[in-house]
Structure formats: C-alpha cells, structure tokens
C-alpha positions in Angstrom: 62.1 -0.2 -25.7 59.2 -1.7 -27.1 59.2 -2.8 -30.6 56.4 -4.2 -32.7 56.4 -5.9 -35.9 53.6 -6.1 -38.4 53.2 -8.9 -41.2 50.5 -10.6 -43.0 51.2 -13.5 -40.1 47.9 -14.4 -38.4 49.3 -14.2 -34.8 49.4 -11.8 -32.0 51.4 -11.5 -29.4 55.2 -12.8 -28.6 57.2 -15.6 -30.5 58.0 -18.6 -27.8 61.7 -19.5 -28.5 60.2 -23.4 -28.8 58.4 -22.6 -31.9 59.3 -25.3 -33.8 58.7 -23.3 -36.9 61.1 -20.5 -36.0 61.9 -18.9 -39.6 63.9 -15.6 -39.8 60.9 -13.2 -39.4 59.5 -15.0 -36.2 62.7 -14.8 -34.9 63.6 -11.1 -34.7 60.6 -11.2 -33.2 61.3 -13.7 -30.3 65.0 -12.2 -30.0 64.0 -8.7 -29.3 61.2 -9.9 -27.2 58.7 -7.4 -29.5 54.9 -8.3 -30.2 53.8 -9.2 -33.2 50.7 -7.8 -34.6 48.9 -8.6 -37.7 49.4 -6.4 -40.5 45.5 -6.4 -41.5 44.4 -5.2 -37.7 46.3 -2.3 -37.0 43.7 -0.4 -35.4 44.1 -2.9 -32.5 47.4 -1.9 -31.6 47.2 -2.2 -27.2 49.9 0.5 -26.1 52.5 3.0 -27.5 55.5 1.4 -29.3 58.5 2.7 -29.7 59.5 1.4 -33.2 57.0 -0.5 -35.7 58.5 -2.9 -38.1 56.6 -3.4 -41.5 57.1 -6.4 -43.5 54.7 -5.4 -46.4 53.6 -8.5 -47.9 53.6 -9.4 -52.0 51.0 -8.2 -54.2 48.8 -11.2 -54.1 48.7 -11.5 -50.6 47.7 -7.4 -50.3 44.9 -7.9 -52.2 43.7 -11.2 -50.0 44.1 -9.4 -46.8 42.2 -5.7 -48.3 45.0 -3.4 -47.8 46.5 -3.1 -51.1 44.8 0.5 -50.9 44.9 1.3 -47.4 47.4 4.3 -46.3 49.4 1.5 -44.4 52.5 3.2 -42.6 49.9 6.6 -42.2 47.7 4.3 -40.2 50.2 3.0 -37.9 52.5 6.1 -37.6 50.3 7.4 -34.6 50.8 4.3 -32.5 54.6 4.3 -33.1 57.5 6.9 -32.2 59.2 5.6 -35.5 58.1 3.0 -38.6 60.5 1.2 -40.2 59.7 -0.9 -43.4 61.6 -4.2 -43.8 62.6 -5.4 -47.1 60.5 -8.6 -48.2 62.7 -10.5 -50.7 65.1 -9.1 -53.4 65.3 -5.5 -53.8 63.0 -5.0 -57.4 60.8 -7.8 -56.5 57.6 -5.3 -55.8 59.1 -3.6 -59.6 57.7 -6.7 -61.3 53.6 -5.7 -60.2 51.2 -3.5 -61.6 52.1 -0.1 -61.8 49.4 0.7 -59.4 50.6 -1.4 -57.0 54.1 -0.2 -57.1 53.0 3.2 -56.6 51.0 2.3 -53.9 54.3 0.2 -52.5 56.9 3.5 -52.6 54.5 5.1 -51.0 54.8 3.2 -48.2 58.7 3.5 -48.5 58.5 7.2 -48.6 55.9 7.4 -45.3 58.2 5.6 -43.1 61.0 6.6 -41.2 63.5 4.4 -42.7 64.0 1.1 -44.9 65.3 -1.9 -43.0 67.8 -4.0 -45.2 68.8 -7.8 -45.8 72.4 -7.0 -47.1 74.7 -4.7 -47.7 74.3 -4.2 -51.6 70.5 -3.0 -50.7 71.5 -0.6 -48.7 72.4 2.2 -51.4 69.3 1.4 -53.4 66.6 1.4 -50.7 68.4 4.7 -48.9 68.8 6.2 -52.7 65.2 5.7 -53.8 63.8 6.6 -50.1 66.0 9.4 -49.5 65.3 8.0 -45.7 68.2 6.0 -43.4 68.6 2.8 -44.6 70.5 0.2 -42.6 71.3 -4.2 -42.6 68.9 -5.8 -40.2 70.6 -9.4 -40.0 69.4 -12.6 -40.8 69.2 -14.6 -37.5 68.6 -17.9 -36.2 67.3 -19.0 -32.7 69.4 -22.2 -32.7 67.9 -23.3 -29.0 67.4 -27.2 -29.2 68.4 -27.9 -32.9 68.6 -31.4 -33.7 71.9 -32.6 -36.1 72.3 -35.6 -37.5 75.8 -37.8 -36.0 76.7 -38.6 -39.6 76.6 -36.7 -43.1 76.0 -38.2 -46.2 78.1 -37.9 -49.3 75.2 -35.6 -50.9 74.8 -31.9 -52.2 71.7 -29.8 -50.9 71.1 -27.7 -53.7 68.7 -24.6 -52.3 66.3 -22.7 -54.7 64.0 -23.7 -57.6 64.3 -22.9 -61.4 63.5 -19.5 -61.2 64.9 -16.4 -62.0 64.3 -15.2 -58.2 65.5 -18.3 -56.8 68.4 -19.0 -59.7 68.2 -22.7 -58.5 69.4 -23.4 -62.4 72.5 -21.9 -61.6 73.1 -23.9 -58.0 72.1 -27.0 -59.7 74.7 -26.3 -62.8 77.7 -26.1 -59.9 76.1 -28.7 -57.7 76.4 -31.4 -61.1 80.4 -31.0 -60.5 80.3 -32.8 -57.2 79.2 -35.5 -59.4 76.9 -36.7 -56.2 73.7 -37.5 -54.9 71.7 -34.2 -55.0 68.9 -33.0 -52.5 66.5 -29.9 -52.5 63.5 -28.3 -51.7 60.2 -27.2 -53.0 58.8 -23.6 -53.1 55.7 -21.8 -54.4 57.8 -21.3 -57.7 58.2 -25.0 -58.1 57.6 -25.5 -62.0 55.8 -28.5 -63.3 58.5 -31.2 -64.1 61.1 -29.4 -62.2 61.6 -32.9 -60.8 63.0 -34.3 -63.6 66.7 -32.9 -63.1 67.7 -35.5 -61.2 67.3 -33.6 -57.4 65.4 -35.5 -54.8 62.5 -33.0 -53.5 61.8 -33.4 -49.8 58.4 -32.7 -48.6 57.4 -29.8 -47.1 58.4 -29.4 -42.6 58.5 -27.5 -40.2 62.3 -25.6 -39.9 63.0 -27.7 -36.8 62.6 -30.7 -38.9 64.3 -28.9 -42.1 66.9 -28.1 -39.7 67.8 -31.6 -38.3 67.4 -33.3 -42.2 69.8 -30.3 -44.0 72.3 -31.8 -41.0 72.9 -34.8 -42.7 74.5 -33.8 -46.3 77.9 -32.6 -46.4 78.0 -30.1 -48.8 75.8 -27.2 -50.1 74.8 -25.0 -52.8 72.6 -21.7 -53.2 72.7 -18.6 -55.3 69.6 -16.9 -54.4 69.9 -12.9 -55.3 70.6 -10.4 -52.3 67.7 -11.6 -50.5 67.5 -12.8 -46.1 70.1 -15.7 -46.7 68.9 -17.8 -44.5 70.1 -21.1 -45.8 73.7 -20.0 -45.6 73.2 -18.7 -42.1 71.7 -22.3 -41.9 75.0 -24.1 -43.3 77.0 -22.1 -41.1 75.6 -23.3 -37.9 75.7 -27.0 -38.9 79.1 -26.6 -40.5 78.3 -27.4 -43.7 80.1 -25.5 -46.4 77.9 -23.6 -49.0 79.1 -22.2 -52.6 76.7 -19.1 -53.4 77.3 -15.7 -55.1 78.3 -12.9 -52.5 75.8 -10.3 -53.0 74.0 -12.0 -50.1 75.7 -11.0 -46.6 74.7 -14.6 -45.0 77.1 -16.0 -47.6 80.0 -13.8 -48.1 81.0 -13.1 -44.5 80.1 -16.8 -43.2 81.6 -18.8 -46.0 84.3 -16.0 -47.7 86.3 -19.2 -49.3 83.5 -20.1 -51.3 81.4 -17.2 -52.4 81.9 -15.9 -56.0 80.9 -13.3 -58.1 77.0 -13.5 -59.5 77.4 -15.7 -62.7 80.8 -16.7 -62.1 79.6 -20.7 -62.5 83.2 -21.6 -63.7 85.1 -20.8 -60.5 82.2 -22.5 -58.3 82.7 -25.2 -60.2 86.1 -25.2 -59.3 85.6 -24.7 -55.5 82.9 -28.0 -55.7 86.0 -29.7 -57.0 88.3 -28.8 -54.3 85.9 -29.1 -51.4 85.3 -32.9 -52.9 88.9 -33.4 -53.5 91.1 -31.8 -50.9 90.1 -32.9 -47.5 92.0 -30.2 -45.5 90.0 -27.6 -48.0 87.0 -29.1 -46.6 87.8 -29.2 -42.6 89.0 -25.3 -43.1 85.8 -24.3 -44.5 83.4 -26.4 -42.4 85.2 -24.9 -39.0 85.8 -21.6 -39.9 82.5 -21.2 -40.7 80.9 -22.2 -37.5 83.3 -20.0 -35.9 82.5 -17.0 -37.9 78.6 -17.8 -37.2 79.3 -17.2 -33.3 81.4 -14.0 -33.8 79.1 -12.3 -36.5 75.7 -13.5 -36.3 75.1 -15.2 -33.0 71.7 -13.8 -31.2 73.7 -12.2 -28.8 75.8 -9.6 -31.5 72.3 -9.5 -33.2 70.8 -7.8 -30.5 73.8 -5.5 -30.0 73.4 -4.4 -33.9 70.1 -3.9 -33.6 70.5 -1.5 -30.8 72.6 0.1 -32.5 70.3 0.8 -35.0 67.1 1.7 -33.3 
C-alpha cells in the first residue's frame, strides 16, 4: 500500500528513522514507510497512492503558502484511491478563524473520505460534523537511539505555556505542590513575562536533544486539551510519571493512576503529593507506565492499528 502524506513541511520524499528531529507527524511518516509531499505542490505528485493524508495547516500558515482558497482535497482526490484529513491540534481550534476561513476548512472535511483523529473524545465530533468515518490515528514515537540521562533530578517538567490551548496555568498550579525545582518549555504562545512564574525555560532543540534533557527530571506535569499527546507518550517511554487531564489518549491509557478529570486541580494536587511522598506510589507508576508504552503504543501495534484502519 502506498500512502502519502501532505503538510505545509518543506520536504519530499521518505523520513530517515535518524532524523534527529523526529516529531509525531514525521514519524507516521517514517513508520509506514509513506512519502511525504508538500502540501503547496500537489500537482507534483510522481505515482498513484493509495491513501493521502492531509494535515491542513493553521490559518496563518494557509495564507503564507497561497492555498487558503485552493479546492485542496478536490485537487488531490485524483491522485489518491482515498483522502483522509488529520486533525491538526484541538478539535475547535480552526472555530477560532475568520468565518471565511472556517468555511473554507469544513469544506475540506466534507471532500474527504474520512477525518483522522488524536483521541478518542474527537472521534464523535469530527465523525458527527463530517458525517464521514472517523477513527484514532495514534501518537507515536520512533524511540531508535534515544539518549537518557543515568540520573534524575528532584525537578517537575511542567509542559505547555499560559494559554488557554496549552492550559500551562493549570499544570503549573499542580506542579507548585511538588514544592520543587520547576522546568518547561517555550512555544509560539509564549507571553511576554511568562518567565516570571518561577519555571526555568529551556531553549529551543531538536527532539533528540529534548528527548535526552526531559530524561533527567523525575516527575511531570501537562494538561494540554485533547490534542496528539506527545509529551505523555514522551514520559511514558522514559518512565517518568505525568499528572494530566484524560481527555487526551497519550495520558489516560499510559499513566491511568494519574490522569484526572479536566479542571479537577484539587485531586492532581493530591496525586503530586503522593508521587513526592510515597516512594512505592512512585516506582508503580514509573514501571507500569513503560510497560503499558510497549503493549499499546509501541511502533510495532502502531502499524497493526493503522492497518486496520486503512
């Protein structure tokens, strides 16, 4: 089967799996050994593919690349036995753009042959809305030649900025109870004087490099809405246990002792106290979780879901 995905990525051609910058949409890409073709030069498409994969970038980044009113999934349809479009981000996130562009965005949900989903809770909506199949593509790592750190410092990673889309408020509010040493990381939403909460920033790297310096902290925090989950995913692997709300699939089925209702900021408080406190707690949830990353969301069983799907 030959699949193809398109995205406003500048590349074509195959992922290698030594890209040191392997994030989750380069690798579905490298897993299922499918090409990548930029989203902005469809008409070069080299040979008949069997599924086409959309990831239809934000507003902004339409208009840069001119194809904010191009008939997008009509223009790749006749290259393509099927088209699938892949959520970007949380569900409503294209809701929150000019009415034009929304229009012009369902459109593209309605031309396709299906909506590819992050988790679960999207499912209903995008298959609801679309009136097309809708099914969980999962977040996956390739984890070939990841680095870890030997030792892990008594610090909290706290994921996600002080936005409403990143609700990096909230994860700081639960990280505070560890009453520890807290690290994080900057995105496009960063707001001016975010700094001064009392997180250390790290500079921007490559997710090798991310990778090998998340390794070193012991505990973690992230409540992100439903959106790919990968830092979760990424906690998993190292063993690190992460408190995060369990609308997001990455963090309820690999760390099911510490995911909580969205909101519920009292009874993550309480899990940061008992992770801290209670040693045994700890060990439980930093094995189990690497064991539940091999059986659910290992490359291998990701390949097998997604044959089952296409």
């Amino acid at each position: 089967m030959k699949i193809a995905f398109f995205t406003e990525g500048g590349y074509f051609g195959k992922v290698p799996r030594n890209n040191p910058n392997m994030r989750t949409d380069q690798a579905w890409v490298c897993a299922l050994d499918a090409i990548h073709i930029p989203i902005f030069n469809t008409p070069e498409i080299p040979y008949f593919i069997d599924v086409g994969i959309v990831i239809i970038p934000k507003e902004k980044n339409r208009e840069h690349l001119a194809i904010n009113q191009v008939d997008l999934i009509q223009k790749i349809k006749p290259f393509c036995g099927k088209v699938y479009v892949m959520q970007e981000s949380i569900q409503w996130d294209w809701q929150d753009e000019s009415f034009t562009s929304m229009a012009w965005f369902y459109k593209q949900l309605i031309d396709s042959d299906g909506v590819l989903c992050h988790n679960d809770v999207d499912v209903p909506f995008f298959g609801g809305v679309t009136n097309k199949p809708a099914f969980v593509l999962p977040t996956l790592m390739i984890d070939n030649g990841i680095r870890q750190s030997e030792t892990k410092e008594e610090k909290v990673f706290v994921a996600g900025n002080w936005t409403s889309t990143y609700r990096g408020f909230d994860a700081w509010s639960i990280a505070c109870e560890f009453d520890l040493p807290m690290v994080g990381y900057k995105t496009g939403k960063f707001k001016s004087g975010e700094e001064q909460n009392g997180v250390e920033y790290l500079p921007w790297m490559v997710w090798s490099d991310f990778m090998f310096e998340l390794s070193k902290y012991k505990y973690a925090v992230q409540c992100y809405p439903a959106s790919a989950g990968q830092f979760p995913l990424n906690c998993s692997y190292l063993g690190i246990p992460c408190i995060g709300y369990n609308d997001v699939n990455t963090q309820k089925y690999l760390h099911p002792n510490l995911s909580v209702e969205r909101g519920d900021i009292v009874t993550a408080k309480e899990l940061a106290n008992k992770l801290k406190s209670d040693r045994d707690f700890y060990k439980e949830c930093s094995e189990s979780t690497k064991e539940l990353y091999n059986q659910l969301y290992s490359e291998s069983v990701f390949i097998e879901k997604v044959k089952s799907i296409l």
